[in-house]
C-alpha positions as CSV (number, residue, x, y, z in Angstrom):
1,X,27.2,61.4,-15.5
2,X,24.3,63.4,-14.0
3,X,21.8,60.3,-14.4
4,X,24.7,58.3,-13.0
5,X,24.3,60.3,-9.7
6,X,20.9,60.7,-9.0
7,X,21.0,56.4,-9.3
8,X,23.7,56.4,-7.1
9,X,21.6,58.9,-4.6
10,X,18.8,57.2,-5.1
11,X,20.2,53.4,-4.5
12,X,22.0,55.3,-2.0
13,X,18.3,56.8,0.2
14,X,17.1,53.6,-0.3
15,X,19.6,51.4,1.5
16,X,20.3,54.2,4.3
17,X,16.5,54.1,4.6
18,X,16.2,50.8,5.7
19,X,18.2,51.2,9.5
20,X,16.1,49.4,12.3
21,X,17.2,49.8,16.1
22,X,18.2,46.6,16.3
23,X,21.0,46.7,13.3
24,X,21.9,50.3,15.1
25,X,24.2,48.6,17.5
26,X,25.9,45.9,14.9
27,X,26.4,48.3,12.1
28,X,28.1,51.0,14.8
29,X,30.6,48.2,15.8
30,X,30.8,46.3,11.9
31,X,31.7,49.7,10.8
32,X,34.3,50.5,13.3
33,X,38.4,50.0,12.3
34,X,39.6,49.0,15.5
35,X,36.7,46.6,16.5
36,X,38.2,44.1,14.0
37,X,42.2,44.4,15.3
38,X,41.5,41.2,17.2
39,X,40.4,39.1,13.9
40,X,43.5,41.0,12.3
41,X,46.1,39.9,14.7
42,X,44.2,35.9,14.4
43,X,44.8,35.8,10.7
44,X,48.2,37.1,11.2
45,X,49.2,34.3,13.8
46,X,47.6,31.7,11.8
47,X,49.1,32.6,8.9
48,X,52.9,33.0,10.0
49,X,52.0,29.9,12.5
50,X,51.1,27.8,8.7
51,X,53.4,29.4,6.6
52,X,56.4,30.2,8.7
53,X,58.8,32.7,7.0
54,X,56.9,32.8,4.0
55,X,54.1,33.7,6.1
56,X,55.9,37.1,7.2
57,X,56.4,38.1,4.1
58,X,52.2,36.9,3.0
59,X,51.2,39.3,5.7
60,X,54.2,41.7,5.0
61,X,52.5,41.6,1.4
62,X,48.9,42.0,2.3
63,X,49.9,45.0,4.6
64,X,51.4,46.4,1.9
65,X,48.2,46.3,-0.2
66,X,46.0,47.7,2.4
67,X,48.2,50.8,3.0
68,X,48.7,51.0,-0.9
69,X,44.4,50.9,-1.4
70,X,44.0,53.3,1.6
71,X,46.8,55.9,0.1
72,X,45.1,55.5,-3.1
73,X,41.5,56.1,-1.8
74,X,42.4,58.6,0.4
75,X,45.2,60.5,-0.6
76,X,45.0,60.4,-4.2
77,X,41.2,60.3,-5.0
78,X,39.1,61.6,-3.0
79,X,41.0,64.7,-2.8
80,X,40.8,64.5,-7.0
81,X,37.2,63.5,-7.2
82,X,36.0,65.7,-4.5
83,X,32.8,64.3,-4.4
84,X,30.8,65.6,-1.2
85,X,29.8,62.0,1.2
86,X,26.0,61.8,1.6
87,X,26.0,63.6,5.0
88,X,27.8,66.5,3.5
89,X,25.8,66.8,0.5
90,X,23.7,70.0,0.8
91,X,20.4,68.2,-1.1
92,X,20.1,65.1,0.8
93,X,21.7,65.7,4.3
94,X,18.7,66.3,6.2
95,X,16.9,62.8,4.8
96,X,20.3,60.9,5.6
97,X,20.5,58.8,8.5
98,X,24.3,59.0,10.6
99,X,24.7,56.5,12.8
100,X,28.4,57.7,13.6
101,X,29.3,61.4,12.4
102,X,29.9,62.3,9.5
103,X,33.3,62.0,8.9
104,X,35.8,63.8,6.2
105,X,34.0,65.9,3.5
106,X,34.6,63.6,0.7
107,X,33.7,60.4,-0.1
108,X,34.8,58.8,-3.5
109,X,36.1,56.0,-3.1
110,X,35.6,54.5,0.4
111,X,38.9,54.0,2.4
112,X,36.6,51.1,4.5
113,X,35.7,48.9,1.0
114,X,39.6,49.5,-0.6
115,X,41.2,48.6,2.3
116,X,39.3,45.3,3.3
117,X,38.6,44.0,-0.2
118,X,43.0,44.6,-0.7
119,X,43.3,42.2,2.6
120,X,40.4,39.6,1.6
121,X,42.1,39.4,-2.0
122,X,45.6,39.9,-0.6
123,X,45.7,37.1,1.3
124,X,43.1,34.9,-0.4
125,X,45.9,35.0,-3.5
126,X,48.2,34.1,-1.3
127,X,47.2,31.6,0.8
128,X,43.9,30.6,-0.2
129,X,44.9,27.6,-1.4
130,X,45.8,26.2,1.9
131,X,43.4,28.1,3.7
132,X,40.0,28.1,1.6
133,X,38.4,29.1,4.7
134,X,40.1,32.7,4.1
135,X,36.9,33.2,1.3
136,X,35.0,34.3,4.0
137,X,36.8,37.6,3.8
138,X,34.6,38.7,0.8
139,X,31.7,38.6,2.7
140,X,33.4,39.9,5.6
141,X,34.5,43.3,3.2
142,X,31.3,43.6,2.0
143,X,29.5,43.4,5.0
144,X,31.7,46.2,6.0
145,X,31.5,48.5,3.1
146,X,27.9,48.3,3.1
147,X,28.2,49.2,6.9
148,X,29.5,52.5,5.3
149,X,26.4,52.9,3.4
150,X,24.1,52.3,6.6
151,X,25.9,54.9,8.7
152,X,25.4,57.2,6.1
153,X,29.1,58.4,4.9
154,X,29.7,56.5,1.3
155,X,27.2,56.4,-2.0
156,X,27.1,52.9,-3.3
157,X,29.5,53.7,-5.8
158,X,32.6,55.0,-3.4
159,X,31.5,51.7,-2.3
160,X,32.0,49.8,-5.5
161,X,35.1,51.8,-6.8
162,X,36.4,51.3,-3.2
163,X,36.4,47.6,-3.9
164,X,37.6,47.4,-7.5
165,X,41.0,50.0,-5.9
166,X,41.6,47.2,-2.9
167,X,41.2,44.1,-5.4
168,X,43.7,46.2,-8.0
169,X,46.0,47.1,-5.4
170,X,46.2,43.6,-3.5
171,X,46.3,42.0,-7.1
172,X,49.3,44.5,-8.1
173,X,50.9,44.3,-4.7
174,X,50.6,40.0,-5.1
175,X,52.0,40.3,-8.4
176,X,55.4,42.2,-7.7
177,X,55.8,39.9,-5.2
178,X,55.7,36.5,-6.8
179,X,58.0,37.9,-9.3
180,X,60.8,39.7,-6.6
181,X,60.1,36.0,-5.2
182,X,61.0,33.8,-8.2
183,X,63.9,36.4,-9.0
184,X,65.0,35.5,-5.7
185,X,64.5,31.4,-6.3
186,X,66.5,31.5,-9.6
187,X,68.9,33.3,-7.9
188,X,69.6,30.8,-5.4
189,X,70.0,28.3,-7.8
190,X,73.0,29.8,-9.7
């Protein structure tokens, strides 16, 4: 575990390392929650727009996902893992570059990758197959997650669990779903 840290710091110094003035002002927005609230509320209206009713209850699902992966980060393992974040950690704080503050103490596993990689796979499972476009989401949650490593708040492993709890989450959440929703199908037929 101990050489699994000092890779993780070390990946870690070296991608913080590489900031330029010019990616300042991008990474400070990419990394913000409520710059992307406009892109939410297009997907949202696209979606029900397509899908109608079932479309409420895609977005309905995805929500559900992205709270689910954001309680699970945040309220269940970070406070278990209490791993320090970068700019908290006594060793390396001085060396790390913050774009944005700091932020909470701990770090593992990054709110920012669980809750957009539970929304790209959310509603790529469920309407990806009408909308293909909605793939760009993937790069679109990494872009962001690795926005978290810029600013200096997340190791690139809160990173990476961050993304496996929002794929589980939105997979789970998807899952339930299409069953309640065939229960409810072979329902109607009787």
């Amino acid at each position: 575990m101990e050489q699994l840290t000092d890779w993780d710091t070390r990946l870690f110094m070296a991608l913080n390392g590489q900031h330029t003035p010019w990616l300042d002002p991008v990474m400070y927005w990419v990394t913000d929650t409520y710059f992307w609230y406009p892109m939410y509320a297009v997907l949202i209206f696209l979606i029900i727009r397509r899908f109608k009713m079932s479309g409420v209850w895609m977005v309905l699902t995805a929500i559900l996902a992205v709270g689910l992966a954001d309680y699970a980060a945040s309220g269940v393992m970070k406070p278990y893992f209490v791993r320090l974040r970068p700019c908290h950690t006594a060793e390396i704080k001085n060396a790390v570059y913050v774009l944005r503050g700091c932020g909470g103490q701990y770090g593992f596993v990054s709110s920012h990758a669980s809750t957009t990689f539970a929304l790209a796979t959310g509603l790529f499972m469920l309407a990806g197959n009408r909308f293909r476009w909605l793939a760009w989401l993937f790069p679109w949650a990494a872009l962001v997650s690795y926005s978290r490593i810029y600013v200096g708040v997340h190791y690139p492993l809160d990173i990476l669990a961050g993304a496996g709890v929002g794929v589980l989450c939105a997979w789970l959440l998807v899952a339930i779903c299409r069953k309640l929703e065939l229960g409810m199908r072979k329902a109607e037929k009787k």
